[in-house]
C-alpha positions in Angstrom: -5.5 -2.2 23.4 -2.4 -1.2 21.5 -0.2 1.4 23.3 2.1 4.4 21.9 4.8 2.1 22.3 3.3 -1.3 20.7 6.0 -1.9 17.4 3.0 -3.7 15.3 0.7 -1.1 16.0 -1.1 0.2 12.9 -1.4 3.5 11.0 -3.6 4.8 8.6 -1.9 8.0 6.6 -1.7 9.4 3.5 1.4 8.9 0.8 2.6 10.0 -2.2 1.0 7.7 -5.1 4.7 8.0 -6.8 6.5 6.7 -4.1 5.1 3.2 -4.2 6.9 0.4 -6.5 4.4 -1.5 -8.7 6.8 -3.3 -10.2 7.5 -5.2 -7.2 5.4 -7.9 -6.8 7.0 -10.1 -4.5 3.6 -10.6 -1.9 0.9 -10.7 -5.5 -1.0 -13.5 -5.3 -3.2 -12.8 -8.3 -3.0 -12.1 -12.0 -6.1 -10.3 -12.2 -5.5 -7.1 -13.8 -8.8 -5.7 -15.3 -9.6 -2.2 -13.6 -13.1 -1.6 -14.5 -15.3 -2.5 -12.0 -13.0 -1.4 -9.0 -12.6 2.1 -10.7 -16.5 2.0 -10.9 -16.6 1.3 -7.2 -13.7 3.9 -6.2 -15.7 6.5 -8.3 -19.2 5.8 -6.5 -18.2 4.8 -2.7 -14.5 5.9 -2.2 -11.9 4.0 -1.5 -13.2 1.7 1.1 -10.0 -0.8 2.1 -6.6 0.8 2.0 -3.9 -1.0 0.4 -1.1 -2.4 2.8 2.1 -1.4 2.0 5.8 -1.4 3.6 8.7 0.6 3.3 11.0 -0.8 0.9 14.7 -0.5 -1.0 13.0 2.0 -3.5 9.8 3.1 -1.7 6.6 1.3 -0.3 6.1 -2.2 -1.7 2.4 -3.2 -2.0 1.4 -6.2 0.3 -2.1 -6.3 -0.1 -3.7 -4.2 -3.0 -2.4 -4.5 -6.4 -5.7 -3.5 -8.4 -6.5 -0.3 -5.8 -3.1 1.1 -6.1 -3.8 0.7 -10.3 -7.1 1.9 -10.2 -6.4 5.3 -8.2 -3.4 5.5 -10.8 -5.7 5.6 -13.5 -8.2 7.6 -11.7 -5.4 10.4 -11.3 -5.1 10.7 -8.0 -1.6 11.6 -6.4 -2.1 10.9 -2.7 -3.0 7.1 -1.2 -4.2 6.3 2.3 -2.1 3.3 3.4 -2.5 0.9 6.2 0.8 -0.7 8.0 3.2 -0.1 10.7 3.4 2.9 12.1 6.5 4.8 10.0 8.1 6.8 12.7 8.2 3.4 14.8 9.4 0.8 12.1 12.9 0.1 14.1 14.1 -2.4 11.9 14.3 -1.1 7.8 12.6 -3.6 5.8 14.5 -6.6 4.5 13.1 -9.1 2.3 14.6 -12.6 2.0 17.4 -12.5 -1.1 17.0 -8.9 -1.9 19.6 -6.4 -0.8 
């Protein structure tokens, strides 16, 4: 069991739609862009699986969850549950290999 104090220990929270960076897509994997079918789903069920996200040089860069992130775009909304570290205890800011 994860304590107060466990670094990797995982939140789930609400952000601002706005402050994540879709145009960096340094941990995409896929090219599928179509939106369709997971607005569809969004619209009937909710958003089931948060995207995973980390603080970045210019907001929260998407880990896991292109297409969500897209489809609640389109679907208007303006706040985003996210799954990741815990923001209050990320000690270390975010460096990725070659950038900044």
């Amino acid at each position: 069991m994860a304590s107060d104090s466990d670094p990797f220990r995982q939140s789930l929270e609400t952000i601002p739609l706005a402050d994540i960076d879709s145009a960096d897509e340094c941990f995409r994997i896929t090219t599928r862009n179509d939106l369709d079918d997971l607005c569809a789903s969004i619209s009937k069920l909710g958003l089931l699986n948060p995207p995973r996200v980390l603080p970045g040089a210019s907001g929260f860069v998407i880990v896991s969850g292109f297409r969500r992130v897209a489809a609640c775009r389109r679907r208007g909304w303006d706040r985003l549950p996210r799954r990741g570290p815990a923001l209050r205890r990320l000690a270390i800011p975010l460096r990725l290999q070659g950038r900044g």
